[in-house]
N, CA, C and O atoms as a GROMACS GRO file, in nm:
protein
  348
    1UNK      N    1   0.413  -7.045   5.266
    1UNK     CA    2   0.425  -7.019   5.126
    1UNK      C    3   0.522  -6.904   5.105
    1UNK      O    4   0.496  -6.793   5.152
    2UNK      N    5   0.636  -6.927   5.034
    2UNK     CA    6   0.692  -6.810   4.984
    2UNK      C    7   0.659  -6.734   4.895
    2UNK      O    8   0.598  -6.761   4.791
    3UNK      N    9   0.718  -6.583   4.953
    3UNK     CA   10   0.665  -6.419   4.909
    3UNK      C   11   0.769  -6.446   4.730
    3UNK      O   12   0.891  -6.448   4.710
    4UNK      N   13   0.651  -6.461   4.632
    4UNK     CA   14   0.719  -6.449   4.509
    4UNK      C   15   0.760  -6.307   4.450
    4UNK      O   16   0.801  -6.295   4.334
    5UNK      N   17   0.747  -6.212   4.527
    5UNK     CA   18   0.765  -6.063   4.531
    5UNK      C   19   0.898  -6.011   4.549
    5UNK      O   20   0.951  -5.924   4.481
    6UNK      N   21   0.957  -6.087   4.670
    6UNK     CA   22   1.075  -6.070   4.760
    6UNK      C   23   1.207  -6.006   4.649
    6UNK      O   24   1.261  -6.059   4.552
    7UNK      N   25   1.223  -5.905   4.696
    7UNK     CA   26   1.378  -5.838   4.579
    7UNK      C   27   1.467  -5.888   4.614
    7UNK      O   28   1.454  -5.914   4.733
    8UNK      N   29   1.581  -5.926   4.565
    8UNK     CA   30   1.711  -5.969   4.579
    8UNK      C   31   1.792  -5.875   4.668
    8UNK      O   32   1.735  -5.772   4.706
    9UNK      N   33   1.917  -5.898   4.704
    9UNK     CA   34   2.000  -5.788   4.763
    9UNK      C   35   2.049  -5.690   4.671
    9UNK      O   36   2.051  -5.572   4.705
   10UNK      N   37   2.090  -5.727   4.558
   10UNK     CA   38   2.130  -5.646   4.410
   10UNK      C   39   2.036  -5.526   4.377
   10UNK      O   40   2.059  -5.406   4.358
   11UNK      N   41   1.917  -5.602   4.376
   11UNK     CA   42   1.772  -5.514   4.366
   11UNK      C   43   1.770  -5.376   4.450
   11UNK      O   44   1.764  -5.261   4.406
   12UNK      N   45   1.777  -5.423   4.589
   12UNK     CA   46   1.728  -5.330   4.693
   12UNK      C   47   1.881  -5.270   4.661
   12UNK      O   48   1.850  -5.151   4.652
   13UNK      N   49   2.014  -5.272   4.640
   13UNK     CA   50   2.080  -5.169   4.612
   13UNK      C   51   2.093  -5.100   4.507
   13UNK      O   52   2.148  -4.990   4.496
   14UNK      N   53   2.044  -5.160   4.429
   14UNK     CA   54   2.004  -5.060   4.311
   14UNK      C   55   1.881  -4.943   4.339
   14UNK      O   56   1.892  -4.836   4.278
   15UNK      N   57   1.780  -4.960   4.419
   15UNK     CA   58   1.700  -4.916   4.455
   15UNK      C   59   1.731  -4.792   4.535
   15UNK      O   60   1.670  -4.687   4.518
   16UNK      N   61   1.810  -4.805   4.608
   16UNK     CA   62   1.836  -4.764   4.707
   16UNK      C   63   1.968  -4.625   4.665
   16UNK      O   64   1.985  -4.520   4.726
   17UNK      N   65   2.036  -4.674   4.551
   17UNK     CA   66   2.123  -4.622   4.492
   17UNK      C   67   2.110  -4.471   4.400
   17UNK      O   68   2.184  -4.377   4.371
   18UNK      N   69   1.920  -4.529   4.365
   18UNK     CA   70   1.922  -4.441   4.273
   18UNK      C   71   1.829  -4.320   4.348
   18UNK      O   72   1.773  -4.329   4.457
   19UNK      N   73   1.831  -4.168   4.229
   19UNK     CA   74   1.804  -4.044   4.313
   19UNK      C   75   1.724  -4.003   4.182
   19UNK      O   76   1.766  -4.006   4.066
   20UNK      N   77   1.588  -3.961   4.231
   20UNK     CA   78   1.510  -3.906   4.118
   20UNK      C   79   1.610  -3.807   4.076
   20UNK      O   80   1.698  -3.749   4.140
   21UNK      N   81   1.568  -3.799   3.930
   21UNK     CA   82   1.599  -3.661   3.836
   21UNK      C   83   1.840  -3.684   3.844
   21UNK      O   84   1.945  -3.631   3.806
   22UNK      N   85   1.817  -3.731   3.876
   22UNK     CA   86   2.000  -3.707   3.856
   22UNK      C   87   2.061  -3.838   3.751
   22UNK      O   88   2.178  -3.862   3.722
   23UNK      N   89   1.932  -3.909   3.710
   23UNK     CA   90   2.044  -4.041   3.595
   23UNK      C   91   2.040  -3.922   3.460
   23UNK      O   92   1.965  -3.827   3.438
   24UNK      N   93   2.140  -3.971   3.397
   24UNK     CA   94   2.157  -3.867   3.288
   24UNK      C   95   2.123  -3.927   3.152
   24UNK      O   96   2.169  -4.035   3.115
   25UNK      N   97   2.037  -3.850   3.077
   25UNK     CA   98   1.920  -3.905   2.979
   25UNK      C   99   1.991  -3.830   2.824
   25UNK      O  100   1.916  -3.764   2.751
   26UNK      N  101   2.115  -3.847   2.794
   26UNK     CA  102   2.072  -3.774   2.653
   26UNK      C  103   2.132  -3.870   2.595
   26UNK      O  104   2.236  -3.818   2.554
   27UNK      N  105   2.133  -4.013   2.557
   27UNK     CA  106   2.055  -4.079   2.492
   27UNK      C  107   1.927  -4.106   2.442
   27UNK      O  108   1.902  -4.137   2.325
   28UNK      N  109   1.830  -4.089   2.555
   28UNK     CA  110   1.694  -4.093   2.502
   28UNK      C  111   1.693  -3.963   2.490
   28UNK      O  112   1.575  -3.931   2.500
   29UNK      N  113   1.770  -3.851   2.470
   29UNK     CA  114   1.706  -3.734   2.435
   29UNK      C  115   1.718  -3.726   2.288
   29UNK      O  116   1.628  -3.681   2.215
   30UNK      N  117   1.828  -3.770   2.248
   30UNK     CA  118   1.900  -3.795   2.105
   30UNK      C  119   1.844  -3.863   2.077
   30UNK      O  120   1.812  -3.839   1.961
   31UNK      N  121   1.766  -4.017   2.136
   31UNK     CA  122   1.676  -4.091   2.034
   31UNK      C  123   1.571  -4.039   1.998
   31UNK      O  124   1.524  -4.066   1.888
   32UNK      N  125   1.507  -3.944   2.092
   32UNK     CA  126   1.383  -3.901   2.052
   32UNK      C  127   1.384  -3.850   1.984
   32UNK      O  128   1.292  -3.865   1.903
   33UNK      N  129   1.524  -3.708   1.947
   33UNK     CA  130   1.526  -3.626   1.822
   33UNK      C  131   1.515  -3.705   1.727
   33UNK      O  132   1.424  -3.687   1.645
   34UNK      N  133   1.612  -3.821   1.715
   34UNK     CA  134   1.610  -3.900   1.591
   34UNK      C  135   1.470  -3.967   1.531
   34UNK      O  136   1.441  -3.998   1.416
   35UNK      N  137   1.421  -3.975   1.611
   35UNK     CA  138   1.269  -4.050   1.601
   35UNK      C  139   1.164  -3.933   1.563
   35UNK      O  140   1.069  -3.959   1.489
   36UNK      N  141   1.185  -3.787   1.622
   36UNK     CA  142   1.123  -3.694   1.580
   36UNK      C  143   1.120  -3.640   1.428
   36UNK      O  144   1.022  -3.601   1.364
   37UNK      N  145   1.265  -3.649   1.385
   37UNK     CA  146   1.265  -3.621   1.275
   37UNK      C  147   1.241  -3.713   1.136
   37UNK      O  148   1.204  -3.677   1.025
   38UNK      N  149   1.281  -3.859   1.192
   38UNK     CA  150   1.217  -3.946   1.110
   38UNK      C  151   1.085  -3.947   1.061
   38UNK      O  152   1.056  -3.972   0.944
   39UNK      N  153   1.004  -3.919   1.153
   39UNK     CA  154   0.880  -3.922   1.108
   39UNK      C  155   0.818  -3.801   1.057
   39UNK      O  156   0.712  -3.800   0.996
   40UNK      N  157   0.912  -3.667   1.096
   40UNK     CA  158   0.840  -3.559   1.035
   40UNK      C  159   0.892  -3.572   0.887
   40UNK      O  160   0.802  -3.560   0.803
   41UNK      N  161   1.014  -3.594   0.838
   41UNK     CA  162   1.082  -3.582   0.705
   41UNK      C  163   0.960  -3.704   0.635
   41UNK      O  164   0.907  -3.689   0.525
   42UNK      N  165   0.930  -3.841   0.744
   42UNK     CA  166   0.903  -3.925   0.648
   42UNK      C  167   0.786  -3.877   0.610
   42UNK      O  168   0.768  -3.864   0.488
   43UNK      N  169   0.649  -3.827   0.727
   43UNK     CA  170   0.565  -3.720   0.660
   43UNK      C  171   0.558  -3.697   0.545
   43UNK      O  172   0.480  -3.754   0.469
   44UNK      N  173   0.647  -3.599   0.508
   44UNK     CA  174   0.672  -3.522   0.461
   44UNK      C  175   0.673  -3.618   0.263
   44UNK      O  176   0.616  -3.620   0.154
   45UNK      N  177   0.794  -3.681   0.348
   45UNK     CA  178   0.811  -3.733   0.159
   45UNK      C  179   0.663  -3.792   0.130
   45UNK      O  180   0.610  -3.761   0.024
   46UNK      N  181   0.567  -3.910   0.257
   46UNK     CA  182   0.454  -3.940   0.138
   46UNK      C  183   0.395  -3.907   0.130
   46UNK      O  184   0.310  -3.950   0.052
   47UNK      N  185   0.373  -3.747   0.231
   47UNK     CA  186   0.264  -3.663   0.175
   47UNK      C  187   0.284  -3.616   0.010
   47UNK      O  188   0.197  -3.630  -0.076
   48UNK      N  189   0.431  -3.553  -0.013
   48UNK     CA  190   0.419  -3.581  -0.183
   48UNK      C  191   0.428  -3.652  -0.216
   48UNK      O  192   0.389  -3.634  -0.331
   49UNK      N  193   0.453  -3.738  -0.209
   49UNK     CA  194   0.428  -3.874  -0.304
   49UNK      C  195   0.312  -3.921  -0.327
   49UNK      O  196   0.279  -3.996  -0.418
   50UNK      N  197   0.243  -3.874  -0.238
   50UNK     CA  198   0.069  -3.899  -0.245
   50UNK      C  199   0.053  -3.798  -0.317
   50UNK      O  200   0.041  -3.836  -0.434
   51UNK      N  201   0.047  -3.683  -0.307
   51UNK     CA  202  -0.024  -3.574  -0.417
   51UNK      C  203   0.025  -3.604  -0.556
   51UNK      O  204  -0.052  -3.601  -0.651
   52UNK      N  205   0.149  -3.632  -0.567
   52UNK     CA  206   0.239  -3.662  -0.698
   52UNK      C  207   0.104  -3.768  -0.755
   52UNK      O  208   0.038  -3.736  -0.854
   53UNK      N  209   0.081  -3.869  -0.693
   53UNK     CA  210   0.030  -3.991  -0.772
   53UNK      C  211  -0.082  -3.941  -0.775
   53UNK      O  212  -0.096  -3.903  -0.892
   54UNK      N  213  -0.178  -3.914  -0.715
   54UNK     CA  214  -0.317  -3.816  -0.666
   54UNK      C  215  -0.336  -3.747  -0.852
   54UNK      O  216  -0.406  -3.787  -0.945
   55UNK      N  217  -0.262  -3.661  -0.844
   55UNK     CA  218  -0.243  -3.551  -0.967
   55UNK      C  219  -0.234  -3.641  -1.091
   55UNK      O  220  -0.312  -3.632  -1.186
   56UNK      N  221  -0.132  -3.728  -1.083
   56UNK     CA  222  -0.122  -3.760  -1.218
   56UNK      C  223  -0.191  -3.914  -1.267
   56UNK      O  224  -0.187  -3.944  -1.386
   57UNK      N  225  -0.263  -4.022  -1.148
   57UNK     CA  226  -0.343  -4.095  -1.223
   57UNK      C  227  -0.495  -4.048  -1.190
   57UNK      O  228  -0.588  -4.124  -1.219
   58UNK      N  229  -0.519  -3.917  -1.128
   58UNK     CA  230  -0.679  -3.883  -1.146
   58UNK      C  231  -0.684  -3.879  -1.281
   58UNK      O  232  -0.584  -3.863  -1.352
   59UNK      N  233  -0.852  -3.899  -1.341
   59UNK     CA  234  -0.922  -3.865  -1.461
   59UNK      C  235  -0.838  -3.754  -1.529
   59UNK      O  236  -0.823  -3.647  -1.470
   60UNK      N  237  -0.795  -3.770  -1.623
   60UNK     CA  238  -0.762  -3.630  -1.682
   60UNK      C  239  -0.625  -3.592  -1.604
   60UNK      O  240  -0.564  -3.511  -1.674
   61UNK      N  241  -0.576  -3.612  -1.519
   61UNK     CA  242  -0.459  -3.619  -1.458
   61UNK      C  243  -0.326  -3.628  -1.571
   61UNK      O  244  -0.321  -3.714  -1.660
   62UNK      N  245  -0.227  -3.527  -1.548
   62UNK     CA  246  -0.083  -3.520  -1.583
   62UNK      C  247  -0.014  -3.573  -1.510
   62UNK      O  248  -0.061  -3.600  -1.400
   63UNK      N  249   0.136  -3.611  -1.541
   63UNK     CA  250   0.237  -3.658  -1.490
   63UNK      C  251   0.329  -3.480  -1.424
   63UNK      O  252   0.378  -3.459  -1.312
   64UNK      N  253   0.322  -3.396  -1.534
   64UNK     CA  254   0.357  -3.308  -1.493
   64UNK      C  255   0.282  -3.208  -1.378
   64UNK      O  256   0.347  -3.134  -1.304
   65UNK      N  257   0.172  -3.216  -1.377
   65UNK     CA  258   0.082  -3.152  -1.292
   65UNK      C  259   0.107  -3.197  -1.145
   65UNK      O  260   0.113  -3.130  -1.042
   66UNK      N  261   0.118  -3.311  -1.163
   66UNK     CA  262   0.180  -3.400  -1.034
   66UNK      C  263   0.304  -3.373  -0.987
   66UNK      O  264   0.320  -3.354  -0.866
   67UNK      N  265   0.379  -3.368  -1.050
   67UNK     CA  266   0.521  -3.338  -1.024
   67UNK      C  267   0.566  -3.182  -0.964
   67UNK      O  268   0.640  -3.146  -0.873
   68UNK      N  269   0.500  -3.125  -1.041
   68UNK     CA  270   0.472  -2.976  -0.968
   68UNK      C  271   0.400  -2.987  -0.854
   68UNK      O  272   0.441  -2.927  -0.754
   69UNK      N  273   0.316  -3.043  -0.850
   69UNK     CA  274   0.261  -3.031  -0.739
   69UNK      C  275   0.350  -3.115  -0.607
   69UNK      O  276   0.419  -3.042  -0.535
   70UNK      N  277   0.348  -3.222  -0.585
   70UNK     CA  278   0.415  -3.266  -0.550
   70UNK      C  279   0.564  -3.183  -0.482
   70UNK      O  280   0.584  -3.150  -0.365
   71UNK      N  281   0.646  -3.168  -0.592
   71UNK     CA  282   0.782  -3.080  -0.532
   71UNK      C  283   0.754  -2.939  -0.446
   71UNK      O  284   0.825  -2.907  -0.350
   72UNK      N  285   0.628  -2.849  -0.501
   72UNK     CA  286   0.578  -2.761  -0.427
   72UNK      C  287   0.575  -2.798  -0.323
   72UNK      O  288   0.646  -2.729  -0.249
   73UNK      N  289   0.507  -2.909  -0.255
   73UNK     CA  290   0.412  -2.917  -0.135
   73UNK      C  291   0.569  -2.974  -0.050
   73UNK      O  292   0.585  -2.907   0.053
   74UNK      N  293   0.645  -3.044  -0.064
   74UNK     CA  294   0.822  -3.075  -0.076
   74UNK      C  295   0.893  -2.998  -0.018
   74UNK      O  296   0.947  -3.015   0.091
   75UNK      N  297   0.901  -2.865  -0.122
   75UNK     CA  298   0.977  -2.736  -0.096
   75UNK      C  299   0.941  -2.662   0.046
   75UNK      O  300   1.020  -2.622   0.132
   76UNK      N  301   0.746  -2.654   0.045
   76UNK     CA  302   0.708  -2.608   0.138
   76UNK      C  303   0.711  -2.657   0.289
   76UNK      O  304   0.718  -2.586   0.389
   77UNK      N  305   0.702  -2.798   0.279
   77UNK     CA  306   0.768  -2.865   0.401
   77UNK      C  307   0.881  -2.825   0.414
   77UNK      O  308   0.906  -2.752   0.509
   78UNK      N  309   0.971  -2.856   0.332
   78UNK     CA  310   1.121  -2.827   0.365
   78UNK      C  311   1.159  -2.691   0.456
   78UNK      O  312   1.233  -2.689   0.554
   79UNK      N  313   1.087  -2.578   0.397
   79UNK     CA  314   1.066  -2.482   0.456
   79UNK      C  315   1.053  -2.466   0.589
   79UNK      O  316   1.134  -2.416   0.666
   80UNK      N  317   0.941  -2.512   0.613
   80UNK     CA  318   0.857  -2.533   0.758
   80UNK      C  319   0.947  -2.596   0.846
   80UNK      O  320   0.970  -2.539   0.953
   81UNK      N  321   0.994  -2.688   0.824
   81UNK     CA  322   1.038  -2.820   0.862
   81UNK      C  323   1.174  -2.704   0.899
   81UNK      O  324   1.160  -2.628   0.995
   82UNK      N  325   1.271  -2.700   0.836
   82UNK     CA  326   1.371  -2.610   0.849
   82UNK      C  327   1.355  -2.501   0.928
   82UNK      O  328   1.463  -2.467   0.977
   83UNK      N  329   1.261  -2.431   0.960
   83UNK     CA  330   1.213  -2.278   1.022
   83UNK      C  331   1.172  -2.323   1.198
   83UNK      O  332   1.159  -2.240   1.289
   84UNK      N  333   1.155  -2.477   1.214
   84UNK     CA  334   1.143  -2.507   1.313
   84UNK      C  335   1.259  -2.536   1.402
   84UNK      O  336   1.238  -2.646   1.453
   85UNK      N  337   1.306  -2.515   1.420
   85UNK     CA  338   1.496  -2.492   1.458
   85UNK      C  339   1.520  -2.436   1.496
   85UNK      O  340   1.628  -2.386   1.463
   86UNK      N  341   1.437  -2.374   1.623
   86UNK     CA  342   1.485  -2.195   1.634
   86UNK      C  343   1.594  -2.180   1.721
   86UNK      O  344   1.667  -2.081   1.712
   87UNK      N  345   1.620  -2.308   1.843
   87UNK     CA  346   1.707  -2.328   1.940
   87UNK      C  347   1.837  -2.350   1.916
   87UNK      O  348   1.915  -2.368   2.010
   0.00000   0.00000   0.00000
């Protein structure tokens, strides 16, 4: 019965070729930033966008109350978000 395991010759020189820690990664270093910040900015926007709507269709709820609120909580990310950059 043949070994369905068996590597090719291509295989084993690729294998053979390569050296921990020396392939060079800043692609995935750059994707990850990109992916890091996507999700913190996106955070960010529906966390206000949630308080925005939160504020202004609760009981008794404003449109303006929301909106303040909202851009506050915005600004204050922005902040944060920005202050994390220190490198």
């Amino acid at each position: 019965m043949a070994d369905p395991h068996h590597a090719t010759d291509a295989a084993d020189a690729d294998a053979h070729a390569y050296v921990r820690g020396e392939m060079q990664i800043n692609e995935q270093v750059s994707t990850w930033k990109l992916v890091q910040n996507l999700f913190s900015w996106g955070s960010l926007a529906l966390a206000s966008l949630l308080l925005f709507l939160v504020l202004w269709f609760q009981p008794n709820g404003s449109f303006f109350a929301g909106l303040i609120g909202g851009v506050v909580l915005f600004v204050a990310g922005f902040v944060f978000l920005r202050s994390g950059k220190s490198h």
